[in-house]
matplotlib code that plots the C-alpha trace (Angstrom):
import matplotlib.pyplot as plt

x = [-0.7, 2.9, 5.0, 8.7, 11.5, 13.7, 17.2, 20.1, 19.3, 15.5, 16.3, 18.8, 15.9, 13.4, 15.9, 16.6, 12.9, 12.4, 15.1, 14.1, 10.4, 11.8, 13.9, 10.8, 8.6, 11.6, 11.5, 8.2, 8.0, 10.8, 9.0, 6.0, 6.9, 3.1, 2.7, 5.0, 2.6, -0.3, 1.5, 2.4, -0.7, -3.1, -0.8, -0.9, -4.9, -5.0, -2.9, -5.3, -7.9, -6.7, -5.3, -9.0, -11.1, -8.9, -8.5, -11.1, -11.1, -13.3, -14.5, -16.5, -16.6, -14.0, -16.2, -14.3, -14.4, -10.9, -9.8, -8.7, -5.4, -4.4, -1.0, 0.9, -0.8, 0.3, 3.3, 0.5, -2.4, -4.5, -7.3, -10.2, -13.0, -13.1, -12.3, -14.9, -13.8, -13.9, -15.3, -12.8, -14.2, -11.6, -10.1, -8.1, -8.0, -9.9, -6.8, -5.7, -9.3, -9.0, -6.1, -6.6, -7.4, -8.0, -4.3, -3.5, -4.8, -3.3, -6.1, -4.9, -6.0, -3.1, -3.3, -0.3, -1.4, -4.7, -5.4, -7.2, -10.9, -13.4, -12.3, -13.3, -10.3, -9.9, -9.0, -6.3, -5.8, -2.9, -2.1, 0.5, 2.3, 0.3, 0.3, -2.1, -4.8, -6.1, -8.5, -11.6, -13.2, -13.5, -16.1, -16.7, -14.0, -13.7, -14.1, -14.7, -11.7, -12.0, -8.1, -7.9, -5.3, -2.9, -3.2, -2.0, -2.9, -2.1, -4.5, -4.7, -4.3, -7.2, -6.8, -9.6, -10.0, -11.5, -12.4, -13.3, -10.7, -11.2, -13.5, -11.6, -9.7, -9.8, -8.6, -6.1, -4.9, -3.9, -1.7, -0.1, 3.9, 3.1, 0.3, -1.0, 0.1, 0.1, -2.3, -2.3, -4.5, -7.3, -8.1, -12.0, -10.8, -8.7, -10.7, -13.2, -10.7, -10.7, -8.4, -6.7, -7.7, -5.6, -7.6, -6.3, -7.5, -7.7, -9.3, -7.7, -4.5, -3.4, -1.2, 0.8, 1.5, 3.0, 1.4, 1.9, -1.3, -2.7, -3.9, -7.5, -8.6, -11.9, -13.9, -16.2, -19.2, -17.1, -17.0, -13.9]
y = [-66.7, -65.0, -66.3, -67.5, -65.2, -65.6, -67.1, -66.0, -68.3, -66.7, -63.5, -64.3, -65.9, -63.2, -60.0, -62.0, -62.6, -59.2, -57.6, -59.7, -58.8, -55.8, -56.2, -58.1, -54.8, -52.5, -55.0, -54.5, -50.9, -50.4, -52.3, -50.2, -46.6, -46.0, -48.6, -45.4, -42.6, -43.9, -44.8, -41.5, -39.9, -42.5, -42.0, -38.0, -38.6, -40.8, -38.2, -35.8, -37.7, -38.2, -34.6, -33.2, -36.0, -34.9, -31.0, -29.9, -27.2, -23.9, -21.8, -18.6, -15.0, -13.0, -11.8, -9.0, -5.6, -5.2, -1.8, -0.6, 1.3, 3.3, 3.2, 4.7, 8.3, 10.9, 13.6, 16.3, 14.4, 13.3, 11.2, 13.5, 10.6, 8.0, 4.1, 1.6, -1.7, -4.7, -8.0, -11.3, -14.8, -17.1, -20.7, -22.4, -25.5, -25.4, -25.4, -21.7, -20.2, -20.4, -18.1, -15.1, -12.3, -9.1, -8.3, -11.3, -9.5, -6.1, -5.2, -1.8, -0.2, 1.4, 4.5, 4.4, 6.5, 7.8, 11.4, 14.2, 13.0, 10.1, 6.8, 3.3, 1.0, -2.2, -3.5, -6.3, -8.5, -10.4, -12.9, -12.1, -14.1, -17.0, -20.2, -22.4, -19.5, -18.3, -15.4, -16.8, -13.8, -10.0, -7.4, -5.2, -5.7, -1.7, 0.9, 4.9, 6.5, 10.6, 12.1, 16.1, 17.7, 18.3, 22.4, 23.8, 26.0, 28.0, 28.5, 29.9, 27.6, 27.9, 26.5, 25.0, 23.5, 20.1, 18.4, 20.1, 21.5, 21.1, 22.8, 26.5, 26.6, 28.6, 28.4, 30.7, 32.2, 29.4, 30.2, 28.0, 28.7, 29.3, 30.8, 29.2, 26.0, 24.7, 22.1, 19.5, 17.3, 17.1, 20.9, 20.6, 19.5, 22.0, 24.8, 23.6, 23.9, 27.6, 26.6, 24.0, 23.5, 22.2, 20.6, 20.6, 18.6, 20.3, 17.7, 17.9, 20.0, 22.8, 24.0, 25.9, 23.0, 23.0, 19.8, 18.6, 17.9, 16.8, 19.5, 18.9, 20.5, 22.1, 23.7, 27.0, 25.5, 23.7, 20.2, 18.6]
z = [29.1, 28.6, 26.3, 28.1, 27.2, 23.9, 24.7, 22.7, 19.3, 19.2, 19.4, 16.8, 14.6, 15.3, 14.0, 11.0, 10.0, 11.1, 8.6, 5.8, 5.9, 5.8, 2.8, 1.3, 2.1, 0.6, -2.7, -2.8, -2.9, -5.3, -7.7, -7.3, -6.4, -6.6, -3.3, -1.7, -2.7, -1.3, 1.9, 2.3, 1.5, 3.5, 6.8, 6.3, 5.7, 9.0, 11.0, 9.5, 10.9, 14.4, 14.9, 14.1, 16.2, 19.3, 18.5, 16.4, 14.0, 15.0, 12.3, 13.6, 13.4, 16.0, 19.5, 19.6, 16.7, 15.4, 14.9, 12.0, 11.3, 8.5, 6.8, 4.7, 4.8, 2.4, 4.0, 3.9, 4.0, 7.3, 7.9, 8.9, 9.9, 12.6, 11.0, 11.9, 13.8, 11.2, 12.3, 10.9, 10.5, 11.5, 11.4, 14.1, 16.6, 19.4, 21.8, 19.6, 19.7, 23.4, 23.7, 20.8, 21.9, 19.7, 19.8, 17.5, 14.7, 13.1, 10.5, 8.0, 5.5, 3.1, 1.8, -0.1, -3.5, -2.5, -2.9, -0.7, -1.2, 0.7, -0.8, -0.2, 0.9, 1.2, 4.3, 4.9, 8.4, 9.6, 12.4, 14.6, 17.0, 16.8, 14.3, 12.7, 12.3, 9.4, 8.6, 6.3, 5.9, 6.9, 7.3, 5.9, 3.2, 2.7, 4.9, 3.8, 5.0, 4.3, 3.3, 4.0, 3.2, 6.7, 8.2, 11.3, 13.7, 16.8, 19.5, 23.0, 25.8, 28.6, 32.2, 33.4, 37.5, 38.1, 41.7, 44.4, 46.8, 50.8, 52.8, 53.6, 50.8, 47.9, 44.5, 43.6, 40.5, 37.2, 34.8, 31.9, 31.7, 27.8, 26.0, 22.6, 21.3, 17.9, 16.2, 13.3, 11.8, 8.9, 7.3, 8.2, 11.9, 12.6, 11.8, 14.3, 17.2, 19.0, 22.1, 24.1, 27.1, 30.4, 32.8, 36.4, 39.3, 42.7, 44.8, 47.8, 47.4, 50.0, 48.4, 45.1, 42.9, 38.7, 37.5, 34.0, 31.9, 28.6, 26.5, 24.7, 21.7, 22.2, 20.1, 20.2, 22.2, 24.6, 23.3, 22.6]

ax = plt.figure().add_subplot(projection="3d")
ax.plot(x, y, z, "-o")
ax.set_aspect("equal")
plt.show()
């Protein structure tokens, strides 16, 4: 059954009952400030509650390796061995775990102080551009990272063809517009290097071209 509407004196009567339970309620509480606490704490708890029923939180380890960067490097130091990925364990709503992807995390390891020897380092992960997550755990906590001390050198630079060029063609004479080049990086790598190499691809030219390439460091047996 619906109730008829309030005329002018009930609505009248119903706002003042209204604001004096309310200044009943407002006595009540500043009598008892404790009454406020809990209030406050038991509607946080039930929003709590509610938020986590409909949008649960995950926990669970990362799919995807994170690589591992490292910061900080001495002026005439380099890092000589390859960093391992690191694997995070990881806290967020369902809704959040949905959308990260392996560039929400920046995982480094700072070298800030370490000296020209193999080291373990601890390895430290943030969030970025992203809210609500938080990193639970990592592994492994350090990584071996391998300083050298930073050497150059200057090698010859080698041309090299790649592809196959159409049928009645041949490959004429290639010739880099400069000779050596110089390289940097970790003391034992750098010794291993003996040229650099420009690869060219032919497929399918006719004619004289002067591409730009990538040089790769290559060393005595032909690896790179």
């Amino acid at each position: 059954m619906t109730s008829p509407p309030l005329g002018p004196g009930g609505r009248v009567e119903a706002l003042e009952v209204a604001v004096e339970v309310y200044r009943r309620v407002l006595g009540v509480v500043r009598r008892t400030p404790g009454l406020l606490a809990l209030s406050l704490v038991l509607g946080t708890g039930l929003w709590v509650f509610i938020a986590d029923t409909e949008n649960p939180t995950v926990v669970d380890a990362f799919p995807a390796p994170i690589p591992v960067e490292a910061v900080n490097v001495g002026s005439s130091l380099a890092v000589a061995n390859q960093l391992p990925g690191i694997t995070v364990r990881v806290a967020a709503a369902s809704d959040r775990w949905q959308r990260l992807s392996a560039a929400n995390f920046r995982a480094v390891a700072d070298l800030k102080g370490f000296g020209a020897r193999s080291q373990e380092v601890p390895v430290q992960v943030e969030v970025l551009n992203v809210s609500g997550v938080r990193v639970i755990d990592v592994s492994p906590r350090t990584i071996t990272v391998n300083l050298e001390n930073e050497v150059t050198n200057k090698v010859p630079i080698t041309t090299r063809a790649v592809g196959q060029l159409p049928i009645g063609y041949e490959l004429g004479q290639m010739s880099p517009v400069i000779n050596s080049v110089t390289v940097r990086g970790p003391e034992s790598r750098v010794a291993l290097v003996s040229e650099a190499v420009a690869e060219v691809n032919v497929t399918g030219l006719t004619a004289g071209v002067e591409p730009s390439v990538t040089l790769k460091a290559v060393g005595a047996g032909g690896s790179e």
